[in-house]
SERO-4910 file (N, C-alpha, C, O; in steps of 0.05 Angstrom, whole numbers):
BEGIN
 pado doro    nc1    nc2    nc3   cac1   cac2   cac3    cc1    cc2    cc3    oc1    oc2    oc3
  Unk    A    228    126    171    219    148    185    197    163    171    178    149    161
  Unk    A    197    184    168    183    211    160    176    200    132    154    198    122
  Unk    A    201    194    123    198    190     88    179    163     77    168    160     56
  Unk    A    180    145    100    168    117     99    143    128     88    135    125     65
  Unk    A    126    147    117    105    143    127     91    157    100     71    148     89
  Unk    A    110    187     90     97    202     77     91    182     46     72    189     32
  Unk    A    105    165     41    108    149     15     75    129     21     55    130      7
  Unk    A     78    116     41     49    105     52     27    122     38     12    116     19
  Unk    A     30    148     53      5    160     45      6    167     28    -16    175     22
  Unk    A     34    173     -5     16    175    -24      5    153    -44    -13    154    -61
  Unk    A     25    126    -36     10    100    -45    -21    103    -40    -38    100    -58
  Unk    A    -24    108    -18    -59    107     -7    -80    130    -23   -105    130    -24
  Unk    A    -65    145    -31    -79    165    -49    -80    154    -73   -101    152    -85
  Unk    A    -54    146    -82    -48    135   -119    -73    110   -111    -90    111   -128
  Unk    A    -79     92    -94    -86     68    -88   -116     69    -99   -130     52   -110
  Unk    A   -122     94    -94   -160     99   -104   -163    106   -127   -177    125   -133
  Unk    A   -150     92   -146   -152     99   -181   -141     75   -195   -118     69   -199
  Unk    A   -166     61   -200   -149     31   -204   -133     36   -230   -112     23   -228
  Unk    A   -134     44   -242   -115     55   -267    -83     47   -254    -66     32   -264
  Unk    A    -80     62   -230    -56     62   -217    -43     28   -207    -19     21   -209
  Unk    A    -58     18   -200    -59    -13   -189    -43    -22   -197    -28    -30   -180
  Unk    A    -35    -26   -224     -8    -42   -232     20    -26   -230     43    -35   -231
  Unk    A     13     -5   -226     38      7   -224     48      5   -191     70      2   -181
  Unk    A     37      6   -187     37     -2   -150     48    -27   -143     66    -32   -127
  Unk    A     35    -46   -161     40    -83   -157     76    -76   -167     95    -81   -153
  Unk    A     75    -67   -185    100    -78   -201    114    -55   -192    133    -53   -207
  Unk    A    114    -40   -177    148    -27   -162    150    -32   -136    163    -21   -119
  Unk    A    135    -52   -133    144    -73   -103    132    -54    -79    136    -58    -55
  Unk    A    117    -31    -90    110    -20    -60     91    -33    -42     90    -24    -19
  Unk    A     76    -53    -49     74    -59    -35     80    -80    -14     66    -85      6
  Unk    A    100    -92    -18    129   -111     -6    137    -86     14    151    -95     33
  Unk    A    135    -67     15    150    -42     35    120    -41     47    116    -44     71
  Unk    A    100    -37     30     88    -29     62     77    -52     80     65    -46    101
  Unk    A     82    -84     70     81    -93     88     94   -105    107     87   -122    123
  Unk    A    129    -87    101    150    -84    122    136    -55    142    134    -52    167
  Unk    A    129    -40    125    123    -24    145    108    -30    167    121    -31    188
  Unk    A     81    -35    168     62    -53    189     73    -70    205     57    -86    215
  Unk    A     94    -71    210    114    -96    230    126    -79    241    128    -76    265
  Unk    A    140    -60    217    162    -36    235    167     -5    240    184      8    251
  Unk    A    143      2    225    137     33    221    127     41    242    119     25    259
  Unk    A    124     69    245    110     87    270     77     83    261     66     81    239
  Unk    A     68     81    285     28     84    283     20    103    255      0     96    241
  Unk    A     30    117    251     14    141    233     23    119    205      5    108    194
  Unk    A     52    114    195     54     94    186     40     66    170     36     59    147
  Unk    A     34     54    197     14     38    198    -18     43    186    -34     29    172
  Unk    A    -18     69    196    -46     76    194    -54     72    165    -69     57    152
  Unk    A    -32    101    158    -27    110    116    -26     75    104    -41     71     85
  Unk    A     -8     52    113    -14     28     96    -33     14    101    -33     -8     89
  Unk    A    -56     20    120    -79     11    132   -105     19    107   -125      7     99
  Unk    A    -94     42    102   -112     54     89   -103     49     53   -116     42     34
  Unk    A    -75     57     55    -68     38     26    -91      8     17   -106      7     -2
  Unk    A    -88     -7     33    -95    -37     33   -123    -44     32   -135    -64     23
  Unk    A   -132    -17     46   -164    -15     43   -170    -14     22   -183    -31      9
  Unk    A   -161      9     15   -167     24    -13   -165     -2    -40   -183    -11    -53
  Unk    A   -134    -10    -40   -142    -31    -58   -146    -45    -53   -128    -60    -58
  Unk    A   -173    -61    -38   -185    -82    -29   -215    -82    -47   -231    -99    -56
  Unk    A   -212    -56    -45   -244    -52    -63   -249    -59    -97   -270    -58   -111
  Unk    A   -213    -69   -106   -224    -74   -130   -210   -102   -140   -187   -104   -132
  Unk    A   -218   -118   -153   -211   -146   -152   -181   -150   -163   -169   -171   -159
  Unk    A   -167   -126   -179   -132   -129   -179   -115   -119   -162    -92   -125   -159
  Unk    A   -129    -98   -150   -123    -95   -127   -119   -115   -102   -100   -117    -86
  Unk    A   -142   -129   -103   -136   -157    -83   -118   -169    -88   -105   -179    -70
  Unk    A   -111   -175   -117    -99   -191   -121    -79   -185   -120    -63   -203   -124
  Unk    A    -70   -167   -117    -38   -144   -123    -28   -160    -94    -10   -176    -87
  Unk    A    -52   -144    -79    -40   -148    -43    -38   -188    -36    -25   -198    -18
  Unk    A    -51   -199    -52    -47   -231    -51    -16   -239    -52     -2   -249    -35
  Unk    A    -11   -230    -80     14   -234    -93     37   -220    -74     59   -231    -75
  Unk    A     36   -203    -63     55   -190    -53     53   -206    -18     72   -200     -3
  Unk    A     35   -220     -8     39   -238     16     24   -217     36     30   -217     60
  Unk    A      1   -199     24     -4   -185     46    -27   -192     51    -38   -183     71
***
């Protein structure tokens, strides 16, 4: 619910400081948010839309989201 979506969005905040990147890979959040995108509410969706973006822009970041099957 509520708590998903709000966790989304602050992954997506932590997500724009690559500093943060491994800490992200390695507590599996991102394995949740890409349960979320199958079963979360739109807003949801949106916050791990924007997570995924965000670390897309930097090459461990890609790789984070590789490794995790997203």
């Amino acid at each position: 619910g509520e708590a998903k979506t709000t966790a989304a969005d602050v992954i997506w905040d932590l997500s724009a400081n690559s500093n943060t990147i491994s800490v992200i890979r390695d507590s599996g959040a991102i394995t949740n948010l890409v349960e979320l995108l199958s079963h979360g509410s739109e807003e949801a969706k949106l916050n791990v839309s924007g997570a995924f973006s965000q670390l897309s822009y930097s090459e461990s970041g890609r790789m984070a989201l590789a490794d995790a099957g997203a």
